[in-house]
N, C-alpha and C positions, 0 to 999 in steps of 0.2 A: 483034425490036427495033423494026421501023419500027411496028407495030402500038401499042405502048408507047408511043413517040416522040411518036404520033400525037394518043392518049388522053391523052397529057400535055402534048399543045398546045393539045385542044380543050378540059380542063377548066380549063386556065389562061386562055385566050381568055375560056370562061362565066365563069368567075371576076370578072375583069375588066371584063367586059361591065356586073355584076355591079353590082361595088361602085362603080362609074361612076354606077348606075341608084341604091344608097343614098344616095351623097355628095346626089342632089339630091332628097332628100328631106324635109322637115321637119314635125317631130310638135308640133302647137302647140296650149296650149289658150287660151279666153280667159276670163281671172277679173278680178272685179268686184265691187263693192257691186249690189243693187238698183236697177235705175231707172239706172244708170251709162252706159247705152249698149251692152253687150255682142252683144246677139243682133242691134239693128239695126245694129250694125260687120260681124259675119257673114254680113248679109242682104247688104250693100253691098260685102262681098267675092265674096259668092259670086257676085252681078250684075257685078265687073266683071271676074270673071277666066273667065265664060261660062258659069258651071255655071247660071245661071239666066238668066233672059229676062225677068224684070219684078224689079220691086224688092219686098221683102215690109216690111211694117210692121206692127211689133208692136199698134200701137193698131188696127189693122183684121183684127186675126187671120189676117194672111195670110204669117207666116213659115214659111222652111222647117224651121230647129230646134225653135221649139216648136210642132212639128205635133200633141200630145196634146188632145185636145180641154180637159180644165182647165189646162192652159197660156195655149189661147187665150182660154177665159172666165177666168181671174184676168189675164192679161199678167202672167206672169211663167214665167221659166222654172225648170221642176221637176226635169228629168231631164237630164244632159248627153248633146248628142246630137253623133255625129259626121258628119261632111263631109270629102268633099274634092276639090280645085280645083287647077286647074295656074295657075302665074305665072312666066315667066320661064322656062321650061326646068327647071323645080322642079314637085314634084309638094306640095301640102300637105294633110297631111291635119289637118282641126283640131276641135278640141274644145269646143263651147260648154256652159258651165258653170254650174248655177243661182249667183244671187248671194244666193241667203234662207240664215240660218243653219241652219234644219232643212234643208237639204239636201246640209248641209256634208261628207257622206260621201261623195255623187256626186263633190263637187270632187275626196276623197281618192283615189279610185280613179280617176278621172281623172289625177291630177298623177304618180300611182306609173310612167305609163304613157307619160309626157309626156319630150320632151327642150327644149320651152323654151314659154314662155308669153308673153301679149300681158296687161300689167293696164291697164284700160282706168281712169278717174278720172275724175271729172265737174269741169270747168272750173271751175262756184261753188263746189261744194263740197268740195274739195281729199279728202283721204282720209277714207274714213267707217268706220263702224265695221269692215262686213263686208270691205272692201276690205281693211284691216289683217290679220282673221281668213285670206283667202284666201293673202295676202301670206309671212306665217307657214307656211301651210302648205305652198307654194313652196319657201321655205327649208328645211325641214325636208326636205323631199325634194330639193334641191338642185338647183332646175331653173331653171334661167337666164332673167330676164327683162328684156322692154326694155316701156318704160309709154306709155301715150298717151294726153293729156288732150283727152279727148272737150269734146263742147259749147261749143267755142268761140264759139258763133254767140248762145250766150244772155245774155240781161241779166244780168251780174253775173261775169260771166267773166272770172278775170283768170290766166295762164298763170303768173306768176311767184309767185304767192299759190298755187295749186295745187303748182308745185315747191317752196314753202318748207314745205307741209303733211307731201309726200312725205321731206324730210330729214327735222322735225322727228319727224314718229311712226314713217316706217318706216327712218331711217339707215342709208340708202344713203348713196352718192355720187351725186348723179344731173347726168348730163351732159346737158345740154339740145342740143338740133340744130336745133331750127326758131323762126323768128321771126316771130309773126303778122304779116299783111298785113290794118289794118284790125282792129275791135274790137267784138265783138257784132255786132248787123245786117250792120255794116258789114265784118265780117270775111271776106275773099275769095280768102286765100292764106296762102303759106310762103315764110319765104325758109330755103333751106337751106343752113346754116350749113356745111354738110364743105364741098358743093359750089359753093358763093358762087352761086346761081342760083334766081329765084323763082318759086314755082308757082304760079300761078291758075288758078282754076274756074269757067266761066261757070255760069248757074242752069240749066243741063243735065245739068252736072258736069262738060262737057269741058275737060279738063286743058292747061294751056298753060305750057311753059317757059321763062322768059328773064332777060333782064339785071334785078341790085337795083336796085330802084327808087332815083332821085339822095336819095328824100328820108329814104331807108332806108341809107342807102349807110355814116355814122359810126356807127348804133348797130348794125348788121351786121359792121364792122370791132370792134368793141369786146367784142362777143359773141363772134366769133370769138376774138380773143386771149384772151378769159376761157376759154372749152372750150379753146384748147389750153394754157394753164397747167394747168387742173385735168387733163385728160390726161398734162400731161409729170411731174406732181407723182402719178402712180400709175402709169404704166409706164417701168422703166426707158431701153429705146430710145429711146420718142417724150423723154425728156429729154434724152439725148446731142445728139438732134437738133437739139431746141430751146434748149439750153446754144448749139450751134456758131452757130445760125444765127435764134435769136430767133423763129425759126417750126416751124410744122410743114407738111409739104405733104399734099396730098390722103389719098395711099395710106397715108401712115405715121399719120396721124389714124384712117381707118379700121378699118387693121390692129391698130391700140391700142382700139378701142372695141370691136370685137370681140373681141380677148383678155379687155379686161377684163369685158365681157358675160361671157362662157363661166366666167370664174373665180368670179363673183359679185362682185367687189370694187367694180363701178359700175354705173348701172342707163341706160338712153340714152333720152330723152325726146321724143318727139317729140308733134304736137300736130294739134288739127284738129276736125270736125265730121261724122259720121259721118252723122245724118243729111241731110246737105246734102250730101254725096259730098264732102269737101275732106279730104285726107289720107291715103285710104284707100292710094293708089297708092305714097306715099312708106312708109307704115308696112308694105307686102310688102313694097317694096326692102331694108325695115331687119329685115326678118324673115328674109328670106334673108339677107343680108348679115352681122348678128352674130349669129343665135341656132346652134345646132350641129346640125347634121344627125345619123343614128343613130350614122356614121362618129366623130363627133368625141366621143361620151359613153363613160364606161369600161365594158369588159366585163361584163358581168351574171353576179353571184355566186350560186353558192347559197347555201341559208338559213343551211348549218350551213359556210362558208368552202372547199368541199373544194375546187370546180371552178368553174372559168369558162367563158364562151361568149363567144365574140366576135361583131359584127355582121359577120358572113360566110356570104353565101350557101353555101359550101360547107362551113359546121358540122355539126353533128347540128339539125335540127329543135327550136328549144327557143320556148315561147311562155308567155305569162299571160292568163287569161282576167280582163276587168276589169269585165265588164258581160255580164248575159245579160236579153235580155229573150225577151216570146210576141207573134210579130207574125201575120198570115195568112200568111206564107209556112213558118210553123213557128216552135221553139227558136232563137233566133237565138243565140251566144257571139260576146262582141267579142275579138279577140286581140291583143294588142301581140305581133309576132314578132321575138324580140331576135338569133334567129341558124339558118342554115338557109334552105332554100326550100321552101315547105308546096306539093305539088300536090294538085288533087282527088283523093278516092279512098284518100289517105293514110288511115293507120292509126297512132294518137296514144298514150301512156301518159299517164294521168293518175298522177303521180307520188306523190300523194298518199293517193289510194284503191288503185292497184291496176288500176282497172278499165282494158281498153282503147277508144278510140274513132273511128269511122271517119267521115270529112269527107266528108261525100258534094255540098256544093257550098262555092265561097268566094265571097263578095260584097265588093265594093267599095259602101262605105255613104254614102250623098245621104242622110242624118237618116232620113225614114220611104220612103224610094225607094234599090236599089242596082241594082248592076250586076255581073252573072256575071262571073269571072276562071277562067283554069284552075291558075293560081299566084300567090304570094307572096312575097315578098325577106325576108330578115332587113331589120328597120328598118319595116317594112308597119305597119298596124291595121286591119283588115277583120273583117269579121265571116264565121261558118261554119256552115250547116247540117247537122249531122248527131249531134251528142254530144247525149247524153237526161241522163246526170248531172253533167255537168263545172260545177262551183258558181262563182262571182266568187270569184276568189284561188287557182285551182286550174293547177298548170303540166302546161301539154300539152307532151310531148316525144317522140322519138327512142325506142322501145319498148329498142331492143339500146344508148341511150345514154342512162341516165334520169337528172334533173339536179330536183332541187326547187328553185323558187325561193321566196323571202319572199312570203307575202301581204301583201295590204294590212289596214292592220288598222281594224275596223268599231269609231265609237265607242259607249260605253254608252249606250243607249235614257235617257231623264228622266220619260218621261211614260207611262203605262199607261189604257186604258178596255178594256172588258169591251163585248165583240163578239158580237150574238145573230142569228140569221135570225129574222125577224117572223114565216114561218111555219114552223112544228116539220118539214115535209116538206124544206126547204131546205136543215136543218142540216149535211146532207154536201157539198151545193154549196158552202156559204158555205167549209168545213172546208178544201176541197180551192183553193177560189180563194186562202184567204189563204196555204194551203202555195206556192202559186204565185206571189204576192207574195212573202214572206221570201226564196223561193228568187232572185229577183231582184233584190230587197234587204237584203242582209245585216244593214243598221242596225233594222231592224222584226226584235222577235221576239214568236213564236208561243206562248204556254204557257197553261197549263189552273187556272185559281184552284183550291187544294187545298182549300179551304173550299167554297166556292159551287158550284164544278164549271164555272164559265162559264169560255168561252174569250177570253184575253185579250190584247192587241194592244200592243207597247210601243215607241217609237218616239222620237225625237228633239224633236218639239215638238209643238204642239199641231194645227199648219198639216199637219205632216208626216201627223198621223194624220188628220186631215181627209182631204190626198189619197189616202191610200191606202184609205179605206171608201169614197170615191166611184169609184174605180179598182176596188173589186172590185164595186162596185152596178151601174158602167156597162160593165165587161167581161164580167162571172158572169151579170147579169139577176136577182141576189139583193138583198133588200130586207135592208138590216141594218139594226139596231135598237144604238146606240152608248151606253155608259154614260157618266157625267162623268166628266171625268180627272182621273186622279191621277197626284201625281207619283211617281218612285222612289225610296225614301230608300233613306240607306245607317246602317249599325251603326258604328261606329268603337269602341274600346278604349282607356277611359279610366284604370285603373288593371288590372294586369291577375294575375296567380299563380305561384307558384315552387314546384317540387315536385310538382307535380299528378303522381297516379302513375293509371294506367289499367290492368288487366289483364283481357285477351280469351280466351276458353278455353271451348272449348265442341267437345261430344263428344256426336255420332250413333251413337257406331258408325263402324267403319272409323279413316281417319283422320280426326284432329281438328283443332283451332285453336288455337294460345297465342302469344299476343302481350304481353308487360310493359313499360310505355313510362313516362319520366319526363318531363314537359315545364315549361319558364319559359315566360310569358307577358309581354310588356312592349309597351305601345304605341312606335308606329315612325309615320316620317315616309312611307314607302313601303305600299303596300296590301300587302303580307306578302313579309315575308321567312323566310327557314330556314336555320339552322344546326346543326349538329351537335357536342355536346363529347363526343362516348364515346370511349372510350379501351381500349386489350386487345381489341375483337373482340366486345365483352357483345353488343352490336346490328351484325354484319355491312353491309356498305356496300349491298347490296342491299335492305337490309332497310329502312335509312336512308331511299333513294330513296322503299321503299311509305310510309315516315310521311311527307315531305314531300307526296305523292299524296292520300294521306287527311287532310293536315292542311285543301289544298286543298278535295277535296269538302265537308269543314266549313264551310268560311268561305260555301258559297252562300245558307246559311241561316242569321240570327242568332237570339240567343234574344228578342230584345226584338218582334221583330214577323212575322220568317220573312227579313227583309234581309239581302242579300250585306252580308260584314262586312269592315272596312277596316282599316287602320292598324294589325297585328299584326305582332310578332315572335316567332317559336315557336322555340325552341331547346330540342333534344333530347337532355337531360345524361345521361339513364342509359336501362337497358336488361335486359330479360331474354330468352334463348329457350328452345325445347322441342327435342330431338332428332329428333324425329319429329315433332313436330306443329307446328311455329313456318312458316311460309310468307309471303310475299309479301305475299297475302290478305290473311292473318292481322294482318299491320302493320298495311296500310293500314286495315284492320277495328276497327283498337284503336286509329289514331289519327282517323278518322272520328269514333269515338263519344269517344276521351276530349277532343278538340279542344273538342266539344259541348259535354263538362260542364265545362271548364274556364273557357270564356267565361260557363254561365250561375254561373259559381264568378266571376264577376270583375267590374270597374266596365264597362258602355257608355255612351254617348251615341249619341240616332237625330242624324242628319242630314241636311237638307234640300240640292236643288241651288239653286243659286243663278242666276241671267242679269245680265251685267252689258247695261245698256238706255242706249239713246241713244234723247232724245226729243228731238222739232224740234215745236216751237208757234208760234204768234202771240207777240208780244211781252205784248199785253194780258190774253192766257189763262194766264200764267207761273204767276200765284200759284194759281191754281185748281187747276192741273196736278200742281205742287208738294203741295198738299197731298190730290192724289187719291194720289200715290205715298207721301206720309207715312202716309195708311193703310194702303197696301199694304206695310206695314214696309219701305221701302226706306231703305235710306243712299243719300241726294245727294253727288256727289264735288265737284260744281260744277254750274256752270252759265256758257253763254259769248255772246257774241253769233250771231246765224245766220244767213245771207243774207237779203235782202229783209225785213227787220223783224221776222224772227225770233230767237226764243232758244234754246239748246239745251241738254240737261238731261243730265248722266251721272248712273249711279245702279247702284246694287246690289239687286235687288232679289229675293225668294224667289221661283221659279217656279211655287210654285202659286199666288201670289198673279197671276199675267199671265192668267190662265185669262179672255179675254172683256173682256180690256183695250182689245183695238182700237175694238170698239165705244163702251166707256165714254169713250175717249178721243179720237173722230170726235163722239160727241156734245155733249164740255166744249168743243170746240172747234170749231165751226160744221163737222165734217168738214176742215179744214185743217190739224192736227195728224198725225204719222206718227212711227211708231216703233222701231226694231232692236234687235234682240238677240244677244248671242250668252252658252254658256258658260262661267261663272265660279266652278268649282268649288262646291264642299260648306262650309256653315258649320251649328253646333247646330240641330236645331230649337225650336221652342218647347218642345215636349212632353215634351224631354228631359229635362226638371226632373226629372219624375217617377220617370225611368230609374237616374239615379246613384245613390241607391241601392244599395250592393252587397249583393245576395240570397246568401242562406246556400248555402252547398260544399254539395251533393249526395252523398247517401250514395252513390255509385260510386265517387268519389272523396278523395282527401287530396290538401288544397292547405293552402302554409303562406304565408303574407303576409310 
């Protein structure tokens, strides 16, 4: 008994010890437009919380997140690199994130892995495109954040024009907390609104707190009563309060902007100039302070609802890998560990594959520098040496408790070019660096043109595939030879067949194959859906499954050009089997090939992607600009005023028409024009004319219109 007694003191003791060490931990990432600020807010965090010893600056290549060598020669970051830095008796481990739309899958795997985020906003230019883009995908993952509007220090900066952008496009609530000291040049501080006390920064950075300025003193009181209306008006408490007593105090202000942080229902603003060191000190406070530690996010589900894991060191071991790169010290996997304590040495089930894998070191990750641990808490993100095939999206667990979670999911590639080594001896180097790329990158894939035989490289935009042939030129020592790009279209179903009947039967010797399928065909607003009308048993529930399976394999190939195909609804009304010879297979074998003939039996149209584009020019370059995008078939949504006597252009435009725009568009504009894009779906292409058309039913089949 005392032995028992004992072991259930000391595991309750580690326990506790434990989730002491989670509560102060916070998983943050920082997301942003381009040029926003992000990396130089991380350089000037990591500088003041002692994880570095000089400041880095993007414009002189000397940061410590984008350590990639085309990082430093474009200035911009490509790859989300992790850090982490103590503040406060907190430990933070954080995430900087590219701000280009081709990189917008980094952001995803990022945020799956994230429990609360920093969105940083440029002072002049309140929200831009990709900030909205990141914004969204926040939300979509439900990951709590508070904003900070960088650049105070610059010409055109105005804080309250920046929070009327953040309502207007991304509607929030957004509760403001700080009140410049001083405006551009002359901007020198905060006053902070919870805590009635202002902070200023000599041109050292050193930080100094004290009484509101007298001449601040009425628009400080008036701000204040505004944040506590708009607080008593979204959490219940801080109203009672504010009903009884006309105010709100300290604790109960905080305690409400924290909850409502956490819920999503309000976002907390705070403000400042990252590279001038002004702000950075208050926005940790506000990062501990409302966003949630691993403690405060729910349980981590599996894929299919069965089981949970809690963030408790003393779970089963359950983790996501979200990031694998090849550094010199080996394979590196990044892991978000949602429950369990990982030691060296461990031994992992990849729940997915099957396979197992053993940890043979863990690292505490400084972007391209880390640091040995001999363990890990549930709530952690470090990275691990030792798995050879564990992929990004793959959950490592608990071998005797094995728990799958959700991957993240990678979006569809737009853009393809045809990838050669210059010299024929090469061709296996090149083969094997870019298998090692994909493997790193999930959004790039790897396939072999069935026509030409070349191997082909397909990725998210034009930039993205840029970096990664110079990524395998300057890692492999392979010279590659890059085709023009193209984009990826897709097939969609514009009228489509009823009745299509398909019979599969086919006989070696031994057993054989017989499959008889009836299928409708109807365009759908969804990329495919499936249903089933049989009735009595004709086509067994098994059998069902193999034709939704093989309707699938169908759709990767259309008839119009070899294009994954979109917009179907396949519904399986009849059915026949063989006693002996009908199988699985056999379905999915008859509904592979009758899917085929049924689409090339029916109406398609190809379809082009589309990027919706924000362009910023000169005032004087407007019309010029305009009419370089009218050839590029774009639809203008508008056009608005832009900082500094600028104008700025939205538009629709087809993405293979961007191919080589930056330059066209540095040239129409002395170089002072700049441009974003992100994503906007599939509309017809031109060529589709040709396509609709509906080509005569194939003798395989009977389709009745």
């Amino acid at each position: 008994m005392r032995t028992d007694t004992t072991t259930t003191s000391t595991t309750t003791s580690t326990t506790t010890i434990g989730t002491a060490a989670i509560a102060a931990v916070r998983n943050l990432g920082i997301l942003a437009h381009v040029d926003a600020g992000k990396t130089t807010l991380t350089e000037r965090i990591l500088y003041l919380t002692g994880s570095t010893h000089k400041r880095g600056e993007v414009h002189n290549g000397t940061t410590v997140t984008d350590f990639d060598p085309q990082e430093r020669d474009r200035g911009i970051t490509i790859f989300a690199a992790a850090v982490s830095c103590a503040w406060a008796g907190h430990r933070i481990n954080l995430i900087d994130t590219p701000g280009h739309v081709d990189f917008a899958d980094e952001v995803e795997r990022s945020l799956r892995v994230l429990d609360g985020a920093v969105a940083v906003f440029d002072a002049v230019a309140g929200v831009e495109p990709q900030s909205e883009s990141v914004w969204r995908q926040a939300e979509r993952h439900g990951v709590p954040r508070i904003a900070f509007v960088n650049k105070l220090d610059r010409a055109g900066a105005d804080l309250d024009a920046a929070v009327a952008s953040i309502r207007e496009r991304l509607h929030p609530h957004p509760l403001v907390v700080h009140l410049p000291i001083g405006t551009e040049e002359a901007f020198t501080g905060l006053v902070d609104l919870v805590r009635l006390r202002a902070l200023t920064w000599d041109e050292d950075g050193t930080l100094t707190d004290g009484p509101v300025p007298d001449h601040l003193a009425a628009e400080t009181a008036a701000r204040r009563h505004a944040l506590e209306e708009a607080v008593a008006e979204l959490d219940p408490r801080a109203l009672e309060e504010f009903c009884t007593h006309a105010t709100l105090g300290t604790d109960t202000l905080t305690t409400a902007l924290r909850a409502l942080t956490r819920t999503g229902e309000a976002v907390v603003v705070l403000a400042g100039s990252a590279y001038r060191n002004r702000g950075v000190e208050p926005l940790l406070d506000a990062a501990l302070a409302y966003l949630p530690s691993p403690l405060d996010t729910p349980p981590v589900t599996a894929a299919d609802g069965s089981q949970q894991r809690l963030p408790d060191p003393g779970q089963p071991v359950t983790a996501l890998a979200f990031k694998v790169t090849t550094a010199p010290t080996g394979r590196l996997t990044y892991l978000r560990l949602y429950a369990g304590t990982l030691h060296k040495g461990a031994t992992l089930l990849d729940a997915a594959t099957g396979r197992t894998e053993r940890i043979a070191r863990i690292l505490r990750v400084q972007a391209d520098r880390h640091t040995e641990t001999d363990h890990a808490l549930a709530g952690d993100i470090v990275a691990v040496i030792g798995p050879k095939h564990t992929r990004v999206g793959a959950t490592l667990c608990d071998p005797d408790h094995p728990i799958l979670l959700e991957a993240p999911v990678s979006a569809e590639p737009v853009v393809t070019v045809a990838v050669e080594a210059r010299r024929s001896a090469d061709t296996d180097k090149l083969t094997a660096a870019l298998a090692r790329l994909t493997d790193e990158d999930p959004s790039l894939r790897l396939a072999t043109d069935p026509e030409t035989g070349q191997r082909t490289l397909s990725g998210l935009g034009e930039l993205h595939l840029e970096v990664a042939v110079e990524k395998v030129r300057r890692d492999a020592g392979v010279e590659a030879v890059v085709g023009r790009p193209r984009v990826a279209l897709r097939e969609a179903l514009v009228e489509g067949v009823t009745g299509f009947t398909h019979r599969h039967a086919k006989q070696d010797g031994g057993s054989g194959q017989f499959a008889h399928i009836v299928l409708d065909l109807a365009p759908a607003d969804e990329a495919f859906t499936f249903t089933s009308t049989v009735t009595g048993g004709r086509v067994p529930r098994e059998y069902v499954q193999a034709v939704e399976a093989g309707c699938r394999d169908a759709l990767a190939e259309g008839p119009l050009g070899g294009h994954p195909v979109t917009g179907v609804a396949v519904t399986l009304t009849d059915g026949l089997t063989h006693p002996k010879d009908s199988s699985e297979l056999a379905f999915r074998t008859a509904a592979r090939q009758g899917l085929r003939e049924a689409l090339r039996a029916s109406r398609l149209h190809l379809l082009e992607p589309l990027a919706q584009v924000s362009v910023t020019v000169p005032e004087d370059a407007l019309g010029t600009v305009l009419g370089d995008l009218a050839a590029r078939r774009a639809t203008v949504q508008g056009t608005r005023p832009g900082p500094g006597g600028t104008a700025q252009v939205d538009a629709l435009v087809p993405l293979a028409e961007l191919f080589g725009y930056a330059g066209r568009l540095r040239g129409r504009t002395q170089g002072r024009g700049t441009f974003t894009t992100r994503p906007a779906g599939y509309a017809p292409a031109p060529a589709a004319a040709s396509a609709l058309a509906a080509p005569a039913a194939p003798a395989a089949g009977r389709a009745a219109r």
